[in-house]
N, C-alpha and C positions, 0 to 999 in steps of 0.2 A: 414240816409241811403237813396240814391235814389233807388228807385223800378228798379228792373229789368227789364232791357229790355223795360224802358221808358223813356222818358229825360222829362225834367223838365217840361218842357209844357202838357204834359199827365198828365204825375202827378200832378199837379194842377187843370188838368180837372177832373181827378179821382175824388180830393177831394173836389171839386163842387160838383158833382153828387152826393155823400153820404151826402152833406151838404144839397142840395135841396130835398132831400129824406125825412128828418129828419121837415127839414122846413115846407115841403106840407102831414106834417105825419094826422095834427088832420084833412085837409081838406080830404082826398084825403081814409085815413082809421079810418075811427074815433072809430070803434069797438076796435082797439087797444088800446085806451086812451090813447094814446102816443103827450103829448104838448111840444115844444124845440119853446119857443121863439127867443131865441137868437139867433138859427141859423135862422133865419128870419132878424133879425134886421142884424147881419153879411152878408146877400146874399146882403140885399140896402145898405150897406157899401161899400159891392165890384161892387157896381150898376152893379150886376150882377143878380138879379130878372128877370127881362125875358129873356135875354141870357139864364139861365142855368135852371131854376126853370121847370121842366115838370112835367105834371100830376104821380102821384105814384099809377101807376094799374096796374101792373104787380108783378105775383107770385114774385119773386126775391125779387122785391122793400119791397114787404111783409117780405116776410125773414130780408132784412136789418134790417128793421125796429123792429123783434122780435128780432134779435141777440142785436143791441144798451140796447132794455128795457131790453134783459136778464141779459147784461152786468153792466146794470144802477145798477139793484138789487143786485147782487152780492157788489156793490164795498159799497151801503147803508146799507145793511149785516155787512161788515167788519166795516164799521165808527161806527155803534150801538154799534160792539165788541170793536173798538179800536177808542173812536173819535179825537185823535189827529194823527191819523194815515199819512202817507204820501202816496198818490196817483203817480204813473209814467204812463203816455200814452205815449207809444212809435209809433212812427208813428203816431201822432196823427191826421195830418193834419188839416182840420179845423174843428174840433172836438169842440163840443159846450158843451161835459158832464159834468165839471166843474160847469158850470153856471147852470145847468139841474139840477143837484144834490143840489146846494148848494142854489135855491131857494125853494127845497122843504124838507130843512133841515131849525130846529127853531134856529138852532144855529150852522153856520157850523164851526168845528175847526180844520178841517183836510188841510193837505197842498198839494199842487196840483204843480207837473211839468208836460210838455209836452216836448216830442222829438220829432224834424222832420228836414227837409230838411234846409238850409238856408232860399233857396227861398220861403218856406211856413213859416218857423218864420219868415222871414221881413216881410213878407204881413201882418201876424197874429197881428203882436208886433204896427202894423198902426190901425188896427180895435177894438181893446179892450182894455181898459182902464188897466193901471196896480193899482195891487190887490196883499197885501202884502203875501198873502197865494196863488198867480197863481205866475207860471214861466213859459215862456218859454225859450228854450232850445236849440240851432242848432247842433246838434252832431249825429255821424254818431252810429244808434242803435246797429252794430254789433261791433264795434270797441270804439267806443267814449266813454269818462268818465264819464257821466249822470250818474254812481254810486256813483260819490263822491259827488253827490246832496246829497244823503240820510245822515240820521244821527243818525242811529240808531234805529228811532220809529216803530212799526208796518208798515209794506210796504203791499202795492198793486200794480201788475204791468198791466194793459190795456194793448193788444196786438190784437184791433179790425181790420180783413181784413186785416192782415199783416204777418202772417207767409209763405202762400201761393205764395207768392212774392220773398222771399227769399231761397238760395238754403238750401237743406239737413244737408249741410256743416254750413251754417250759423246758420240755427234755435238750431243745436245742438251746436255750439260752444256759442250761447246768452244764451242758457240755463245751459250751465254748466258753463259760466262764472259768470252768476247769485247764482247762488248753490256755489259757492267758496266762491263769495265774503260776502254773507251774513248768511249764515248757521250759525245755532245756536246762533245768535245775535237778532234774533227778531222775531215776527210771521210773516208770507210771503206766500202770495198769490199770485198769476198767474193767471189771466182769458184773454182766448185768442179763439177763432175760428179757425177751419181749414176743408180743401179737401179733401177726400178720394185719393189715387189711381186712383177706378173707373171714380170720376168724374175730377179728373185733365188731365186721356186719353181722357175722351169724348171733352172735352173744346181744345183738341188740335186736335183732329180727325174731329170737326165742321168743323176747318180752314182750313184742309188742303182739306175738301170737299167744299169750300168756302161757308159754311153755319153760318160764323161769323168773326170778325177778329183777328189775333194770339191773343191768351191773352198770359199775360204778367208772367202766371202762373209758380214755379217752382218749388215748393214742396206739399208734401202730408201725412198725417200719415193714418195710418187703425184705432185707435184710439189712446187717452192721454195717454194710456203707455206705450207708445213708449219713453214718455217725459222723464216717470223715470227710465228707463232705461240707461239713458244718466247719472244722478247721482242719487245713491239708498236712498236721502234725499228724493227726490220728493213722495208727496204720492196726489192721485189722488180724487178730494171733491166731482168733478159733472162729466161726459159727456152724452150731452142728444143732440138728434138730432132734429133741428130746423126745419126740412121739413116737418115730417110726420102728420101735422095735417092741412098741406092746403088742399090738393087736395087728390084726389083717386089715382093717377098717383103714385105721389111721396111717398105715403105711399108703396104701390106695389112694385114701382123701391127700396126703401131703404129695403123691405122686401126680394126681389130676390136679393142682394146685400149682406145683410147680411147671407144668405142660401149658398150664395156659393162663399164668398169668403173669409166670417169668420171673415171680418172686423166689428165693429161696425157701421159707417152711413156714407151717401154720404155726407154732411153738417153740421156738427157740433159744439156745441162752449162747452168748459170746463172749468175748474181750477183746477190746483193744489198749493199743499200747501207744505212749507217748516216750519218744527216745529221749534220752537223757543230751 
């Protein structure tokens, strides 16, 4: 799926940025313990190391950076419970988790696809070696057949910095296409991040104060149960908001936020689960 309201070349850049994020993670915040070789040796791949590689000191970059490790954990979670489980990154872009996970596994047996754009699996499919347990995958996330990958096993689906991108329409037609086609065939999990409301107005109210530019932003839930709503399969594991322990600010803004508007948090990431 191309991102809304970005054509390919952004989106590529996008997926720089989170890539160089992740790369300059132990220099730049080492308090996280957060190490991603690979996406290091991928930036000098795309001899793109000083092009795109910028220092990571900004609150934001922090957040990234906790939302990937919360996401790491979760999906090492599910392999302990299921190790031959199958992993889907949808949107994955150049997403390094794969290698992140399965170096710090003594035995990885789980299998691993990636969804994205063409243009990011051609790049992708030049930079890393094929690995009889990695796939990637060029199909359109809301629409494309990336389900008939699966085979039945325990599923995981990765949905990092991607719903937000997609309209209301979309996220709820992915999720209840998900919820049909796998129900009751196997254990299923969901970990995905997403925008309050509040902060999907404020990101659009910057630009048109020209205090930033459009983002590309186009959905928002108030929290994860909005998700199961969409099919009464969904039952809801985690939602915990990833701001509230950097600053005094954000702890404040996510506290007058949730006071009065009843939402649970401005920045969040979750999972749910589909019972077997």
């Amino acid at each position: 799926m191309k991102l809304a309201n970005m054509d390919s070349a952004s989106w590529l850049q996008e997926s720089y940025s989170l890539l160089s994020q992740r790369a300059g993670a132990r220099k730049n915040w080492p308090q996280l313990g957060f190490c991603d070789p690979a996406a290091q040796i991928v930036l000098d791949r795309l001899n793109a190391g000083i092009r795109y590689l910028q220092p990571v000191s900004t609150p934001s970059d922090c957040i990234a950076l906790k939302r990937s490790q919360w996401m790491d954990h979760r999906c090492q979670q599910f392999f302990a419970r299921y190790p031959h489980a199958l992993c889907v990154e949808l949107g994955a872009g150049f997403s390094t988790r794969f290698h992140r996970l399965s170096e710090l596994a003594d035995w990885p047996r789980f299998r691993w696809l990636e969804v994205d754009t063409a243009e990011v699996i051609q790049q992708k499919a030049k930079l890393l070696p094929a690995i009889d347990n990695y796939e990637l995958v060029a199909a359109n996330i809301v629409e494309g057949d990336w389900l008939a990958h699966w085979q039945g096993e325990p599923l995981i689906i990765v949905l990092e910095h991607r719903l937000m991108f997609m309209s209301q329409a979309e996220v709820q037609h992915v999720f209840a296409r998900i919820a049909k086609h796998v129900q009751g065939r196997a254990p299923v999990e969901i970990v995905f991040d997403y925008l309050s409301p509040a902060t999907l107005f404020w990101a659009h109210l910057k630009s048109l104060c020209g205090m930033a530019t459009a983002p590309a932003y186009r959905s928002s839930l108030r929290s994860a149960q909005e998700l199961c709503d969409i099919d009464p399969c969904y039952r809801v594991l985690r939602d915990m908001d990833i701001r509230t322990q950097d600053t005094f600010w954000q702890s404040c803004s996510s506290a007058i936020y949730q006071r009065i508007s009843g939402g649970l948090y401005l920045q969040a990431c979750a999972s749910v689960s589909i019972p077997a």
